[in-house]
GUZA-898767 format. One record per residue (C-alpha): x, y, z. Coordinates in steps of 0.5 Angstrom, whole numbers, padded with zeros to 4 digits, always signed. Layout:
<rs>
XYZ
...
</rs>
This chain:
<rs>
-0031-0041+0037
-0025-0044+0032
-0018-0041+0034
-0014-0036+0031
-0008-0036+0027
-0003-0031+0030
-0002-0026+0024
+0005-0024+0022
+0009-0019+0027
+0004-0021+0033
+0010-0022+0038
+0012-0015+0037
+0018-0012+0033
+0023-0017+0033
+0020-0021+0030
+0014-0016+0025
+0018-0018+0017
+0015-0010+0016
+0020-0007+0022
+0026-0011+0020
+0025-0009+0012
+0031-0003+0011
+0027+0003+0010
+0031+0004+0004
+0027-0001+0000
+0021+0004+0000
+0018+0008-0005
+0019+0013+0000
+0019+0015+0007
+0019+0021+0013
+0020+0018+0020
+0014+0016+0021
+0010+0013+0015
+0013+0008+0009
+0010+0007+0003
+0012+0000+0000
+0011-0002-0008
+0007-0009-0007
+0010-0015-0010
+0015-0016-0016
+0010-0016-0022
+0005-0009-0024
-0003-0011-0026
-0005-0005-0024
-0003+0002-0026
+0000+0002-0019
-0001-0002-0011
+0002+0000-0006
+0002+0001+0002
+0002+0005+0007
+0005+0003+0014
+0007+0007+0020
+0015+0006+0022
+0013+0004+0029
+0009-0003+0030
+0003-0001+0031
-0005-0004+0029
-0010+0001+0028
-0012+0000+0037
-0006+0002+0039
-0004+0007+0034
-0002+0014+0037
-0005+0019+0037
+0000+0023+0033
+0001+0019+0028
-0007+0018+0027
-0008+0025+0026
-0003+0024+0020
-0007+0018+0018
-0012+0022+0012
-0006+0027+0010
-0002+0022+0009
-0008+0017+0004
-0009+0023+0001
-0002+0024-0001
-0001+0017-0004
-0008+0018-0007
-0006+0024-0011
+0001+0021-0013
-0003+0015-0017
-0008+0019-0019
-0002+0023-0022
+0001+0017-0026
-0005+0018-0031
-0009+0013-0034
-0012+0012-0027
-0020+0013-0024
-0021+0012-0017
-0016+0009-0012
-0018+0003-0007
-0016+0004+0000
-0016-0003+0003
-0015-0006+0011
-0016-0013+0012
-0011-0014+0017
-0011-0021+0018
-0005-0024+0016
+0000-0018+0019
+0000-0015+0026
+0004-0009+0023
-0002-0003+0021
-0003-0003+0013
-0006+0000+0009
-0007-0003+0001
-0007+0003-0005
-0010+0000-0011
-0010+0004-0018
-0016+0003-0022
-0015+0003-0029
-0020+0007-0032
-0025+0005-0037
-0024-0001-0034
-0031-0001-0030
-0032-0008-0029
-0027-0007-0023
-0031-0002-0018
-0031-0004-0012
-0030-0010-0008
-0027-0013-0015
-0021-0010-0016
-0017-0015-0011
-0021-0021-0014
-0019-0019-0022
-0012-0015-0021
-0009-0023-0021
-0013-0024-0027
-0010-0019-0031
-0003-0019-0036
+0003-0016-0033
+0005-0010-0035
+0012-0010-0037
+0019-0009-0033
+0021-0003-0036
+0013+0001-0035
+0013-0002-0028
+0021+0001-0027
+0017+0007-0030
+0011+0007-0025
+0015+0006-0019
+0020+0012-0020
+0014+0018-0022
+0011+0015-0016
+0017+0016-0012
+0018+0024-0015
+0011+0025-0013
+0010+0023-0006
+0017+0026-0004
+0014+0033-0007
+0008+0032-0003
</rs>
């Protein structure tokens, strides 16, 4: 059996990059859930994240806050289905390089069906960057959407 490198956060929330980034970095945020923009270039019509503000991973997830789990999927997915332009939403956990419970939210353009499925992560690289002032844009309607709920 070949070993496993510790993931990122796995000494708890002293040291999870997830815990220490301010809350008002987030596109939004109630007192249990944030949802972050992904990276400093847009390729898609949007990717985002979906984290719980206490550290957990999915085993050790309370109760309460996986019962929020669906709503709050559902919440982010209509907001990005609502930026236009957008024909399924992929919700990705691979879980393997943090400790802290995140989930991945990936626009798929539409029209573009080369990118179903598994796909979408593997060519979003691939693609032209949209402009700063779009993905400006993008962020600020994803942010009004997902704080009307």
């Amino acid at each position: 059996m070949w070993p496993e490198p510790a993931r990122s956060g796995e000494g708890g929330a002293e040291e999870c990059p997830t815990c220490r980034k301010p809350v008002e970095e987030a596109l939004w945020a109630d007192e249990h859930w944030r949802v972050d923009a992904v990276g400093s270039e847009l390729r898609l019509p949007a990717v985002v994240m979906l984290q719980p503000r206490g550290h957990y991973d999915l085993t050790d997830l309370p109760a309460e806050r996986a019962v929020e789990l669906g709503p709050m999927l559902q919440r982010v997915e209509r907001a990005m289905l609502g930026l236009g332009g957008v024909a399924r939403v992929h919700v990705n956990r691979w879980g393997d390089g943090a400790a802290h419970l995140h989930f991945w939210l990936l626009a798929r353009p539409a029209g573009m069906l080369q990118l179903r499925g598994t796909l979408l992560p593997l060519w979003e690289e691939l693609l032209p960057p949209v402009s700063e002032d779009v993905r400006q844009r993008t962020l600020r309607a994803l942010a009004e959407a997902l704080a009307a709920g």
